[in-house]
C-alpha positions as CSV (number, residue, x, y, z in Angstrom):
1,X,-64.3,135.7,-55.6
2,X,-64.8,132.4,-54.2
3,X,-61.9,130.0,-53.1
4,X,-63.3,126.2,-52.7
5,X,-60.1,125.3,-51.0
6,X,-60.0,127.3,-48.0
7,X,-58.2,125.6,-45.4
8,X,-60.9,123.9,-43.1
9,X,-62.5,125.6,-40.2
10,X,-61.0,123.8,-37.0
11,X,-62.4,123.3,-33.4
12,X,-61.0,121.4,-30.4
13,X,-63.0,122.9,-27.7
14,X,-59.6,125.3,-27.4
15,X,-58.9,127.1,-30.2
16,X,-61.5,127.5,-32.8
17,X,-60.5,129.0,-36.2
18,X,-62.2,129.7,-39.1
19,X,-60.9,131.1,-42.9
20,X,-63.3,133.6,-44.4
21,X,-62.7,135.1,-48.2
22,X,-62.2,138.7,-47.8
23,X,-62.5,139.5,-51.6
24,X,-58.8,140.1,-52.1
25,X,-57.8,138.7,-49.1
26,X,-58.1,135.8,-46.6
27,X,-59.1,136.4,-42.9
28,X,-58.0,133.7,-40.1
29,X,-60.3,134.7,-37.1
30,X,-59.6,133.0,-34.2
31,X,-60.8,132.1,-30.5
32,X,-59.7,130.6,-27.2
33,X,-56.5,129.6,-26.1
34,X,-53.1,129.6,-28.7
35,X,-50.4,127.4,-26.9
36,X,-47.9,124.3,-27.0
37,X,-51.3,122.4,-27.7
38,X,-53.2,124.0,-30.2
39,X,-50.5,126.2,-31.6
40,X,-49.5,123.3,-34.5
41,X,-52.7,123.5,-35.7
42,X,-52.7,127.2,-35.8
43,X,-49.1,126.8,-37.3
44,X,-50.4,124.7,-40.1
45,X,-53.8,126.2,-40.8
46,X,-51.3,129.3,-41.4
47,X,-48.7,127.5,-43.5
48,X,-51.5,125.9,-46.2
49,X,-52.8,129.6,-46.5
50,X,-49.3,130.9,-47.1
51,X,-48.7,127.8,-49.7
52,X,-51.7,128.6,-51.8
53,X,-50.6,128.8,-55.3
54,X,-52.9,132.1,-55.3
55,X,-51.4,134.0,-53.1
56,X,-53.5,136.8,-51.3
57,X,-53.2,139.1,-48.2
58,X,-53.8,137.4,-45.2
59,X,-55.4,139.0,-41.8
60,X,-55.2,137.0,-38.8
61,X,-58.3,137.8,-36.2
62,X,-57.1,137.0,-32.9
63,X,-59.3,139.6,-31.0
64,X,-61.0,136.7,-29.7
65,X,-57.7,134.7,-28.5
66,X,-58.4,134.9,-24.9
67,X,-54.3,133.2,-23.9
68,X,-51.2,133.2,-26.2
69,X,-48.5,130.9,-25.3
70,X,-44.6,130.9,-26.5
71,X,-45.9,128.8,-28.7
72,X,-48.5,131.3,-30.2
73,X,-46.3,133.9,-30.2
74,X,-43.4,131.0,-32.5
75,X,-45.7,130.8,-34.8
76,X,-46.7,134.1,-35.6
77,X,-43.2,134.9,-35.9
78,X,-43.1,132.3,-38.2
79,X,-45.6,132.8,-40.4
80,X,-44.3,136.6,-40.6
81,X,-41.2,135.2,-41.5
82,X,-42.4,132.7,-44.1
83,X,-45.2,135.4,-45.6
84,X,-42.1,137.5,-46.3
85,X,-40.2,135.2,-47.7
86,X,-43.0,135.1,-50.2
87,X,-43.9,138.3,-50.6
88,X,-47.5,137.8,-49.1
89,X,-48.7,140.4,-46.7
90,X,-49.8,139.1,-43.6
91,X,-51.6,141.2,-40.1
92,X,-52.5,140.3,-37.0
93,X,-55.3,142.0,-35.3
94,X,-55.7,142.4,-31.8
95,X,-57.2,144.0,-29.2
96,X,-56.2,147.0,-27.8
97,X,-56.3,146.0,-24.0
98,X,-56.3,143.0,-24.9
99,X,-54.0,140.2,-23.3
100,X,-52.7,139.2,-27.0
101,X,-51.7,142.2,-27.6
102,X,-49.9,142.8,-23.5
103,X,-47.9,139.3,-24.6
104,X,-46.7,140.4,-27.8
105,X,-45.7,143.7,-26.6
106,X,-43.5,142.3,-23.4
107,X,-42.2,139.8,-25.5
108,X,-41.1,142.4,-28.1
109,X,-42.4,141.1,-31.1
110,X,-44.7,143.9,-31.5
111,X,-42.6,145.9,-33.5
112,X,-41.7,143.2,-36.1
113,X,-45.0,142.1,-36.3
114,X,-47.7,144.3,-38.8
115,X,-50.8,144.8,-35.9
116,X,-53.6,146.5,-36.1
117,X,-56.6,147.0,-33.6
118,X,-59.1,147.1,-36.1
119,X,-59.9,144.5,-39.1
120,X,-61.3,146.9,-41.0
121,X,-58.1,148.8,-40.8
122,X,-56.2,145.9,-41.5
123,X,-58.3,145.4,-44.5
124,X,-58.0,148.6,-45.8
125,X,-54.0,148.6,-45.2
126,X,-54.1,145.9,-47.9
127,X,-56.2,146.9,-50.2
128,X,-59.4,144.8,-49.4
129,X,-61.5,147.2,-47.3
């Protein structure tokens, strides 16, 4: 299915993003740096996806997030907290060993959050892999 209104793909030199339709879902893959900066435009690229009035799954890619912020980790609290107000699933894929992953888990938000290591996995957990 294709979805002329993606959000836009975004690059500042920082934090690259770009929205790929998964079928029945929406992938956000990301890259660089996710902090006070460029963490409102991750916040927003997240909220228009959320807002759609055809709601689908959505898998955030941050396997290639090199440095999350306080910031970064606000707004993927957030946006969990806003997907399940609307009923919309929503996971976060990260690395392994990765330093995403080493921040989420000291700050604790690792066990709210739905993570996975693997997009396929994450796609298949909803349905669209």
């Amino acid at each position: 299915m294709e979805r002329d209104d993606l959000i836009e793909a975004g690059d500042d030199g920082l934090l690259r993003f770009t929205p790929v339709d998964a079928g029945s879902a929406i992938v956000l893959t990301s890259a660089g740096e996710v902090d006070l900066e460029t963490g409102p435009r991750l916040r927003a690229a997240l909220a228009r996806l959320l807002e759609r009035p055809d709601a689908v799954p959505i898998v955030v890619d941050l396997t290639d997030v090199t440095f999350l912020g306080s910031t970064g980790i606000a707004v993927l609290v957030d946006a969990h907290w806003q997907a399940v107000q609307l009923n919309i699933p929503l996971s976060i894929v990260v690395a392994s060993d990765g330093a995403v992953h080493r921040t989420l888990r000291t700050a604790g938000v690792d066990r709210h959050l739905k993570l996975h290591h693997d997009l396929g996995a994450a796609l298949r957990e909803i349905g669209a892999g």
